[in-house]
C-alpha positions, -999 to +999 in steps of 0.1 A: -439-632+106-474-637+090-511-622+101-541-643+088-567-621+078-592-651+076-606-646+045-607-610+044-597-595+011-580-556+008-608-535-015-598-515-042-599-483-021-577-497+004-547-511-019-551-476-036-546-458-004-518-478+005-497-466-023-499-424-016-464-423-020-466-438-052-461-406-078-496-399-090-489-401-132-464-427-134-441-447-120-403-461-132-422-487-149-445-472-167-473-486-148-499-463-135-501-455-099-533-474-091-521-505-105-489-506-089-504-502-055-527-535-065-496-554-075-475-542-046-508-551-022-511-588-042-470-590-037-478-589+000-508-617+002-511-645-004-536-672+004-555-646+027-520-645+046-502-610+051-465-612+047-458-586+075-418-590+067-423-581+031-447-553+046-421-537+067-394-540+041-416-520+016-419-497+036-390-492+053-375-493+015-405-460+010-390-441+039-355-442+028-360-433-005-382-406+008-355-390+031-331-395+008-348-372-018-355-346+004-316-347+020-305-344-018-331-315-023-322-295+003-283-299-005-292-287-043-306-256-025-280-253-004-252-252-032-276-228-055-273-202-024-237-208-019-233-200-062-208-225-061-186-216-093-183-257-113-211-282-115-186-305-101-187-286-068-226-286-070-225-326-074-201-325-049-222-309-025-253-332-033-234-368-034-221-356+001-256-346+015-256-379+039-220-372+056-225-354+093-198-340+112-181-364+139-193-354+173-175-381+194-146-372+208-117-398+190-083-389+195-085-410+230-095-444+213-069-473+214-065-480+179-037-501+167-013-485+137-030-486+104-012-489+066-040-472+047-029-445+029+006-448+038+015-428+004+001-400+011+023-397+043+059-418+040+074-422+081+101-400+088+135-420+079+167-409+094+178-380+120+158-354+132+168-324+113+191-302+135+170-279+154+139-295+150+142-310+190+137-274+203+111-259+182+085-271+204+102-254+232+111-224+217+080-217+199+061-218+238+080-194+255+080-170+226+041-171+224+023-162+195+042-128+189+071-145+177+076-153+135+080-181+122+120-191+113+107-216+091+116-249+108+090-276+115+081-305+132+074-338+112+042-354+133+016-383+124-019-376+126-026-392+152+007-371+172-012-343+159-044-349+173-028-359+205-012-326+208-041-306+201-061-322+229-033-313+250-029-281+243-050-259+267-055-229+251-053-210+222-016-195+222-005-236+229-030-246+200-011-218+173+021-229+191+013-264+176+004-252+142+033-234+135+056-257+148+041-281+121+040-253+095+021-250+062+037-278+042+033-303+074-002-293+073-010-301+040+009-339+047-008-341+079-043-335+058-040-340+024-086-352+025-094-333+050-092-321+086-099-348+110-105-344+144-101-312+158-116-299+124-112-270+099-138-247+122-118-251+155-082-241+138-095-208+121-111-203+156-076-206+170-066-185+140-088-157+152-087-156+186-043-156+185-035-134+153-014-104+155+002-081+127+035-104+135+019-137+131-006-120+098+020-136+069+027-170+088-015-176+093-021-166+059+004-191+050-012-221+073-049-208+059-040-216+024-020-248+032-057-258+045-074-246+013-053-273-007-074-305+009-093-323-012-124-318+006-121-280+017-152-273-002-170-298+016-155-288+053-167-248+046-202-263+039-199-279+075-188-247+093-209-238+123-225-199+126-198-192+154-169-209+128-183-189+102-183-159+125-146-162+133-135-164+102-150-134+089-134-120+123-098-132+109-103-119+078-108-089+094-074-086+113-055-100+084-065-069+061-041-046+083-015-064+077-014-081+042-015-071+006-044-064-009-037-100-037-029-123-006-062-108+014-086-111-019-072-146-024-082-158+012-113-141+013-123-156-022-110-192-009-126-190+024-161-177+007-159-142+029 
C-alpha cells in the first residue's frame, strides 16, 4: 500500500527524528546515524510516494531487534545472579531467553504416533518382565510408606503423561513415579520434562516424602538432574516450585548422608 504525499518532501529534522533508535555514534556500517536515517527515509520514497509496506517492515524489523536485546539482557543478568559455574551454562541461559513455559494443557490432544527420536527410547520388545503386571497395584495400596523393591514399569511418554493426569493426588502421583523408577525416568526424559514438568514432580516430592521413601526420592531427584536441559527447567521454576524444593531438601537431611544431601542441594541450586 502506497500514500502520496503530493509533493511534500521529509526535512532534514524529520528523517533525523525518524531514526532515534538508530545508535547515536555509529552504526554496523560505519555510517553515521544522521545519514543512515536520510538513506533509510529516501529507501522509503520515492517519486513523492511513501512505501507504507517497506514502512511497516522497518519498523516492525526495529521492534524485534529491540526486544530481542533487552530479552537477551535481562537473561545475562539473570545467569550473573544465579553464578552459574561454565560460560557454557551462561550462553545457555541467554540463547534460551525466547523459550516460555507451556501453559496449555497437552496430554489430551489427539496426536497420531510419532518416529522422532525413536533412539532415544527403543519400544519394549517381548514379555512383560514377571511381576511387572502388579506393581501398579501393589505400589497403590501400600501408599507412599512402602520402599521401593526395585521393579518398574516400562511406559511411553505419552502413557506417562496420561497417567499423571489421572492420578488425583499426590500419594497416586509418587505411586506413578516409583512404579517407573529412576532409570525409567531418565528414558522417559532424556531433554527434558514435558508436560507435567520438573516444578510439579518435586512438588509431589515434597508434599509425599517420608524417612522410608528419603533414599528412593533422592534416587528419582538425581535421575531428573541427568536431562539435558535441567539447567534450563531450574531457571523456569516458579516461587512456590522453588519453595517446595527447598521444603524437600529440608525433610531429606533427616534421613540421608550428609554426601548424597550436599550433592542434591548443589544440583538443585538450594
Amino acid at each position: 500500500m502506497k500514500f502520496p504525499f503530493q509533493g511534500f518532501e521529509l526535512t532534514d529534522s524529520q528523517q533525523e527524528s525518524s531514526t532515534k533508535t538508530v545508535s547515536n555514534n555509529k552504526n554496523n556500517t560505519g555510517i553515521s546515524a544522521p545519514m543512515a536515517g536520510r538513506n533509510v527515509a529516501a529507501s522509503l520514497i520515492k517519486d513523492g510516494v511513501i512505501d507504507l509496506s517497506k514502512l511497516e517492515a522497518t519498523i516492525s524489523s526495529a521492534v524485534q531487534a529491540d526486544e530481542r536485546y533487552k530479552r537477551e539482557n535481562d537473561a545475562k543478568f539473570r545467569a550473573v545472579a544465579q553464578k552459574v559455574q561454565t560460560y557454557e551454562e551462561f550462553e545457555g541461559i541467554v540463547k534460551a531467553s525466547h523459550i516460555k513455559p507451556i501453559s496449555e494443557d497437552i496430554t489430551n490432544l489427539s496426536l497420531g504416533r510419532s518416529t522422532w527420536n525413536s533412539t532415544t527410547r527403543p519400544a519394549a520388545s517381548g514379555p512383560a518382565p514377571a511381576g511387572a503386571a502388579g506393581a501398579a497395584p501393589a505400589a497403590a495400596a501400600t501408599g507412599v510408606n512402602a520402599p521401593s523393591t526395585g521393579t518398574t514399569t516400562a511406559l511411553s511418554e505419552r502413557q506417562f503423561q496420561i497417567e499423571w493426569k489421572k492420578a488425583a493426588t499426590s500419594e497416586d502421583k509418587y505411586a506413578l513415579l516409583s512404579r517407573v523408577g529412576a532409570e525409567g525416568l531418565h528414558q522417559l526424559f532424556p531433554v527434558e520434562v514435558g508436560g507435567c514438568g520438573l516444578g510439579a514432580i518435586l512438588q509431589v516430592f515434597d508434599a509425599t516424602t517420608t524417612a522410608a521413601t528419603s533414599e528412593t526420592v533422592a534416587g528419582l531427584m538425581m535421575s531428573l538432574a541427568k536431562a539435558s536441559r535441567f539447567s534450563l527447567m531450574l531457571d523456569f521454576l516458579s516461587d512456590q516450585e522453588t519453595a517446595a524444593t527447598k521444603s524437600l531438601l529440608e525433610k531429606l537431611a533427616a534421613s540421608l548422608d550428609a554426601d548424597t544431601l550436599a550433592s542434591l542441594r548443589a544440583t538443585y541450586r538450594v
